[in-house]
VMD Tcl script that builds the backbone (N, CA, C; Angstrom):
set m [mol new atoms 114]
animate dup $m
set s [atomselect $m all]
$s set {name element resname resid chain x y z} {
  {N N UNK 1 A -42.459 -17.446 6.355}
  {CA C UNK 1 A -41.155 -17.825 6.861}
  {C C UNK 1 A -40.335 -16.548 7.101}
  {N N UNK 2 A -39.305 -16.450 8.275}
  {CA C UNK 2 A -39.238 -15.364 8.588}
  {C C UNK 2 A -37.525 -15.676 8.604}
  {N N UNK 3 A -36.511 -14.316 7.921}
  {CA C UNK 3 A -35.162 -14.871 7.685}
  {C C UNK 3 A -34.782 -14.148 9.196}
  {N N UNK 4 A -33.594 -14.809 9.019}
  {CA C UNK 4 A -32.685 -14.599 10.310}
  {C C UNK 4 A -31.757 -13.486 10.058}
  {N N UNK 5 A -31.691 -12.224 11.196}
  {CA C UNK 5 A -30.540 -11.567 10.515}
  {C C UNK 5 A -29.423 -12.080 10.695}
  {N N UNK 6 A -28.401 -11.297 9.721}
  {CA C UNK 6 A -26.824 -11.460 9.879}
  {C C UNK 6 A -26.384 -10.566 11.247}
  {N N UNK 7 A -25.406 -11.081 11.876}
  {CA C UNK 7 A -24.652 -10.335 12.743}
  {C C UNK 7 A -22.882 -10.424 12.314}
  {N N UNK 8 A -22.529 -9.599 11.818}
  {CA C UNK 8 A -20.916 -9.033 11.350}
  {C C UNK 8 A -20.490 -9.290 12.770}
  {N N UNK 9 A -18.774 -9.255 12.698}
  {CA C UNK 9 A -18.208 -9.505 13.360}
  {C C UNK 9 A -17.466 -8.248 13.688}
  {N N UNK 10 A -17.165 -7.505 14.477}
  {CA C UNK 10 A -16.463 -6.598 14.586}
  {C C UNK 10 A -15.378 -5.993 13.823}
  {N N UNK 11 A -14.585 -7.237 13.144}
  {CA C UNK 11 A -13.710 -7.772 12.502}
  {C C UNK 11 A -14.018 -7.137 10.886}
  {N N UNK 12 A -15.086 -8.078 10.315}
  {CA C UNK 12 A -15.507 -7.945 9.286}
  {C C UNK 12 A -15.820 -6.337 8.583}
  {N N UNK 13 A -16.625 -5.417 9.845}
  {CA C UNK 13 A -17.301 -4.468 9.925}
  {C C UNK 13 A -15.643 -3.702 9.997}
  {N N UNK 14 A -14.677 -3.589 10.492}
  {CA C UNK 14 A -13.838 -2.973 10.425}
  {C C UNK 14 A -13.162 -2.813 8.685}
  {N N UNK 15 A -12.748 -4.227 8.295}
  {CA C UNK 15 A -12.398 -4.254 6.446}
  {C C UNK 15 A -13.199 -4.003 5.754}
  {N N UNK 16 A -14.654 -3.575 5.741}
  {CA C UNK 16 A -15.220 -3.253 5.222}
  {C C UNK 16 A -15.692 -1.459 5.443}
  {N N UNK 17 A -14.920 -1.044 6.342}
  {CA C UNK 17 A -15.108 0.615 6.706}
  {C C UNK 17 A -13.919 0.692 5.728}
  {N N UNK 18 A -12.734 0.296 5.908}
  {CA C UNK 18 A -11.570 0.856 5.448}
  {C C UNK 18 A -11.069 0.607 3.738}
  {N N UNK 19 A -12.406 -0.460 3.535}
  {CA C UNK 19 A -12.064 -0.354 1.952}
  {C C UNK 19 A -13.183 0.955 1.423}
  {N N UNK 20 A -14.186 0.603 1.995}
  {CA C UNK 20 A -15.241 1.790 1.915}
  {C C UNK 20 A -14.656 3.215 1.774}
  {N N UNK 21 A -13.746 3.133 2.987}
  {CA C UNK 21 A -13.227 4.790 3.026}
  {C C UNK 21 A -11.621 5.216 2.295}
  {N N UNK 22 A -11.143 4.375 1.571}
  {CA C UNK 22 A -10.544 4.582 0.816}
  {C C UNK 22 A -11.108 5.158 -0.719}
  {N N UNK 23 A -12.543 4.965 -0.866}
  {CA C UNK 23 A -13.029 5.509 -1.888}
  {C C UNK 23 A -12.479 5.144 -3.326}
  {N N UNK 24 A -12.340 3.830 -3.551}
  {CA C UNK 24 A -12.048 3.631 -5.047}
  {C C UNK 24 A -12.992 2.555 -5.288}
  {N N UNK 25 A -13.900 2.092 -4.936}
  {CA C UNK 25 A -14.970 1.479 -5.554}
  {C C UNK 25 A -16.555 2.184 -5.037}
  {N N UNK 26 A -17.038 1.832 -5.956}
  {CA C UNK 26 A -18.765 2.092 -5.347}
  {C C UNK 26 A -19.496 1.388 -4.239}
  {N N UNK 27 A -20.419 2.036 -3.792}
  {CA C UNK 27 A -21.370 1.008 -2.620}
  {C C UNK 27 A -21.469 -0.236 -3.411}
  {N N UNK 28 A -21.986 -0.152 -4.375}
  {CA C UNK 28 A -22.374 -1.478 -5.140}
  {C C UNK 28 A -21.361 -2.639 -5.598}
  {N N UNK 29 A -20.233 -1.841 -5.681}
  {CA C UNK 29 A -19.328 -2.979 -6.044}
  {C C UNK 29 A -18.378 -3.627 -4.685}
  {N N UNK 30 A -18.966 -2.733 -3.629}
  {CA C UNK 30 A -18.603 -3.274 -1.859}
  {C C UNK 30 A -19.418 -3.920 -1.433}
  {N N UNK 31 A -21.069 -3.756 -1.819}
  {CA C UNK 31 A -21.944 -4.937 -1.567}
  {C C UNK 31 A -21.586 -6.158 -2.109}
  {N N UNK 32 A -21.566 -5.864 -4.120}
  {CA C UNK 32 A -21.308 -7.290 -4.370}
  {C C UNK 32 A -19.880 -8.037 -3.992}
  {N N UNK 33 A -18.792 -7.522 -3.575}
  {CA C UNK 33 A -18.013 -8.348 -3.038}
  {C C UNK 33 A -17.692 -8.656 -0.957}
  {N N UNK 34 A -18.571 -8.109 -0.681}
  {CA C UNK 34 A -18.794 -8.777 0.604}
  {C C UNK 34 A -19.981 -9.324 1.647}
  {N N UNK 35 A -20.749 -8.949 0.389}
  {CA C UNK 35 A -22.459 -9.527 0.814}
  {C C UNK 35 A -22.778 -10.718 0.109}
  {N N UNK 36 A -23.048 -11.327 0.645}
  {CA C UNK 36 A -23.499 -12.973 -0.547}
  {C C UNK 36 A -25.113 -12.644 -0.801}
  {N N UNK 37 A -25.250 -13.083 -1.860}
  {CA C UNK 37 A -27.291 -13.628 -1.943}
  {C C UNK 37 A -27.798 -14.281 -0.999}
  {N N UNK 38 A -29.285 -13.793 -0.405}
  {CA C UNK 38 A -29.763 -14.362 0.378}
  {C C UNK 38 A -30.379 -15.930 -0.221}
}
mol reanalyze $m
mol bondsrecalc $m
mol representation Tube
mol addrep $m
């Protein structure tokens, strides 16, 4: 069985640069709050 990718929204991909680049959390704690479990 073969998964489907995700496609972000331009939108999404933007709040997620700008919390990123503010630099007060880790990759990991930006995955777990905007990536769900597959």
């Amino acid at each position: 069985m073969t998964r489907k990718r995700r496609n972000h929204s331009p939108e999404f991909k933007a709040k997620v640069a700008l919390d990123a680049a503010r630099g007060d959390k880790t990759v990991a704690e930006l995955a777990q709050k905007y990536v769900s479990a597959p």
